[in-house]
C-alpha positions as CSV (number, residue, x, y, z in Angstrom):
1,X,-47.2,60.4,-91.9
2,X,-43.8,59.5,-92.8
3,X,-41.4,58.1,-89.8
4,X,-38.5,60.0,-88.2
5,X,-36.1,57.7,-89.6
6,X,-37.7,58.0,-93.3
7,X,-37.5,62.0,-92.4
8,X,-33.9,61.9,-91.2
9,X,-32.5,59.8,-94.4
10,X,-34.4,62.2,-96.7
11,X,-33.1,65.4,-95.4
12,X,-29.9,63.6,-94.9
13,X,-29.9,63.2,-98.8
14,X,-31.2,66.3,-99.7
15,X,-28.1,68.1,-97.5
16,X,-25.6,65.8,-99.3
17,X,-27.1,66.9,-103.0
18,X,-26.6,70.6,-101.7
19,X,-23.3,70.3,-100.6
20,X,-22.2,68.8,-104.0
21,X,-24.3,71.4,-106.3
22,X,-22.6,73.9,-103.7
23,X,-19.0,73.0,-104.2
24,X,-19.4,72.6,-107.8
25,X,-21.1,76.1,-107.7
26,X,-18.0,77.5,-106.1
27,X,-15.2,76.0,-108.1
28,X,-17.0,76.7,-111.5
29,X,-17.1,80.6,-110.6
30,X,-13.5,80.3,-108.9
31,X,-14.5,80.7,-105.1
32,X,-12.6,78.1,-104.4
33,X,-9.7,75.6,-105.7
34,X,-10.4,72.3,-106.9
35,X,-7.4,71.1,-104.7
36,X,-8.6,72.7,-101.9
37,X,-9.7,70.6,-98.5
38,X,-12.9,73.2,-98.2
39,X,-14.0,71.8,-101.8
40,X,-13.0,68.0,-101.1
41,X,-14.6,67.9,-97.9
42,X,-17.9,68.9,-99.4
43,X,-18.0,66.5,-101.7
44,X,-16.7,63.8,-99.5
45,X,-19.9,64.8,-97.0
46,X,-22.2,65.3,-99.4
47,X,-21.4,61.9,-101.1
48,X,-21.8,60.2,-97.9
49,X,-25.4,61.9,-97.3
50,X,-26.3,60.5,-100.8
51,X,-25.0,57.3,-100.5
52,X,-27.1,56.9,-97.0
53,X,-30.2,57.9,-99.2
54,X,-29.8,55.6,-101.9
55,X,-29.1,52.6,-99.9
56,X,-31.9,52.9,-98.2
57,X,-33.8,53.7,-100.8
58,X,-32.1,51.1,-102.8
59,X,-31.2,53.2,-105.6
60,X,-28.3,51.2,-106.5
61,X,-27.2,53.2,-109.5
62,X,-27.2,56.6,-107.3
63,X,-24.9,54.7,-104.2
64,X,-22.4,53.2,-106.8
65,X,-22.2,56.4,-108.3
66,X,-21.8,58.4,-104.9
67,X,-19.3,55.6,-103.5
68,X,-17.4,56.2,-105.7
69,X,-16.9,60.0,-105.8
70,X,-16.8,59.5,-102.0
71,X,-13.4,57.4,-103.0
72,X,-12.4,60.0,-105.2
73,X,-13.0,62.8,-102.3
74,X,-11.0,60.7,-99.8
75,X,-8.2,60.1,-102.2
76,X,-8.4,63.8,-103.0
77,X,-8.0,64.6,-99.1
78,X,-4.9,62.6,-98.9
79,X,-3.2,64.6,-102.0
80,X,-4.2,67.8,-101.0
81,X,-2.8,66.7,-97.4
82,X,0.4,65.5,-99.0
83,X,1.0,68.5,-100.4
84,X,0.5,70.8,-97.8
85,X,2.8,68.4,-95.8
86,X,5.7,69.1,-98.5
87,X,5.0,72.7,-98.9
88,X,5.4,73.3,-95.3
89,X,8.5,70.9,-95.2
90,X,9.9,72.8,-97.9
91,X,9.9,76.5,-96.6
92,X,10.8,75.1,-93.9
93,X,14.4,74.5,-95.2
């Protein structure tokens, strides 16, 4: 019988994986914005669910891969929050 923690990092993985497939499924049939926080979040959590599989599965390929799109989600985050930040500074003038 597989151990709570082995259970835990599987379905961990398995929630990340959906939440990228997910967010990819909704931009490519335009239910959402790739500049959107809704669509960067999901790929910033679901990066971070794969990334805690593959480490501990040592699936090196898969974490290097998944770091780095978390990266790209965080860096994503902080343009999308830039430019809410001068949208809301401009119509506010």
């Amino acid at each position: 019988m597989p151990s709570l923690e082995l259970i835990f990092v599987e379905a961990v993985g398995w929630i990340g994986a959906a939440l990228i497939l997910f967010a990819y499924y909704l931009l490519s049939h335009n239910k959402i914005q790739g500049q959107s926080f809704t669509y960067q979040w999901m790929n910033l959590f679901g990066a971070a669910g794969v990334v805690i599989n593959s480490g501990y599965h040592q699936a090196i390929p898969s974490l290097a891969l998944n770091a780095i799109w978390f990266a790209i989600a965080v860096v994503a985050l902080w343009n999308v929050r830039r430019q809410v930040r001068r949208a809301k500074e401009t119509s506010e003038r």
